[in-house]
C-alpha positions as CSV (number, residue, x, y, z in Angstrom):
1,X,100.3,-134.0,-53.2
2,X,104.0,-134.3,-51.5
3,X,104.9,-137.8,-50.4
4,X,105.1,-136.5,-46.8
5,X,101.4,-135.4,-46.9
6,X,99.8,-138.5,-48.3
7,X,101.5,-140.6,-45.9
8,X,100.2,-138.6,-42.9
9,X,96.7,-139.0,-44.2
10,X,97.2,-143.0,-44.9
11,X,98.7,-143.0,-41.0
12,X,95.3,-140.5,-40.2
13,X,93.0,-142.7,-41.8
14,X,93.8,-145.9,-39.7
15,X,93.8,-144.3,-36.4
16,X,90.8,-144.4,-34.2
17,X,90.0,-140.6,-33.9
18,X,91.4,-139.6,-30.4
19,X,94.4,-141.3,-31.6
20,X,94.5,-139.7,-34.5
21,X,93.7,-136.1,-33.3
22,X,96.7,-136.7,-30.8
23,X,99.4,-137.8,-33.8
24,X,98.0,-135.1,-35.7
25,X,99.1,-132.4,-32.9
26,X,102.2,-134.4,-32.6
27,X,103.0,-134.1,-36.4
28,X,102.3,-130.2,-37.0
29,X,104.5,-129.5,-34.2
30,X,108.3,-129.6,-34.1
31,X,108.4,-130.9,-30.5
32,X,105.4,-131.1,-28.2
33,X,104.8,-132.0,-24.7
34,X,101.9,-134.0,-23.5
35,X,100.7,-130.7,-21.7
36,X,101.2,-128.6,-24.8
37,X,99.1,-131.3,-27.0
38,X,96.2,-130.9,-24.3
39,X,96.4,-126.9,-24.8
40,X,96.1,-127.2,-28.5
41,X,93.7,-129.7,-28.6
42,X,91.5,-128.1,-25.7
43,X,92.0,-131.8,-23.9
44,X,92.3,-132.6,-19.7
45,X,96.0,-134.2,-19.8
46,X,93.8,-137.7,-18.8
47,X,93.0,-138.1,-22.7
48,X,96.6,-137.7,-24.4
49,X,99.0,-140.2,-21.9
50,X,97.3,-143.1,-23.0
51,X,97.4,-141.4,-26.3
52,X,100.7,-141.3,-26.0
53,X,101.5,-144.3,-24.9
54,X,99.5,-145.9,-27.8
55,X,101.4,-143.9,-30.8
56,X,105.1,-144.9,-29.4
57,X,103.5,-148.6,-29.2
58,X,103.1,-148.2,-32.6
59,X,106.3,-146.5,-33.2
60,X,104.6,-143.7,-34.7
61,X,106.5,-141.4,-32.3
62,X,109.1,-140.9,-30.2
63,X,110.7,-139.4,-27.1
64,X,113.3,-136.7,-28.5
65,X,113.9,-134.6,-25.5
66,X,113.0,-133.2,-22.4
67,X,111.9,-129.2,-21.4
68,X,110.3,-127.5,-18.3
69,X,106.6,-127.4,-17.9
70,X,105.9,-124.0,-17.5
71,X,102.7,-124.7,-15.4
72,X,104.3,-127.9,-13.0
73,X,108.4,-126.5,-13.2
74,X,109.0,-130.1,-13.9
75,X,111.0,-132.1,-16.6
76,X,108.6,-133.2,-19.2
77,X,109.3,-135.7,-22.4
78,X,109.2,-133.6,-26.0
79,X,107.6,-136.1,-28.7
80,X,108.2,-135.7,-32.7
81,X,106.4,-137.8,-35.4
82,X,108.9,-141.0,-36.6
83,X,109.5,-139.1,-39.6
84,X,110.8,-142.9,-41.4
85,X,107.3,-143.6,-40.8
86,X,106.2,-140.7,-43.2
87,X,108.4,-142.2,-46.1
């Protein structure tokens, strides 16, 4: 098993499971609005901010950009796994 992988199932396997679903849609994405995370997990928006919030408490994300919501037209923050975090 790749270094990479085993260290996203150690992160996985001390998350509470919402959490963990979330940083799991985070990390097989490169770049993913809160919106788009709610699409691919089949999740109301209300369930991923706090999420969110949690995982970049925890520094096991981060803010790397901004894009257009496609459903709102509005500026929304692009989040990618800390990927010292996996090492």
């Amino acid at each position: 098993m790749n270094t990479q992988l085993k260290a996203w199932r150690e992160i996985q396997a001390t998350l509470p499971a919402k959490r963990a679903a979330v940083y799991g849609a985070v990390a097989t994405h490169d770049g993913i609005t809160e919106f788009e995370v709610g699409i691919h997990l089949g999740w109301n928006i209300n369930s991923i901010s706090g999420r969110i919030t949690e995982l970049k408490d925890a520094q096991l994300i981060t803010k790397v950009g901004t894009r257009i919501n496609p459903a709102s037209g509005k500026h929304v923050n692009v989040y990618k796994v800390v990927s010292d975090k996996l090492f």
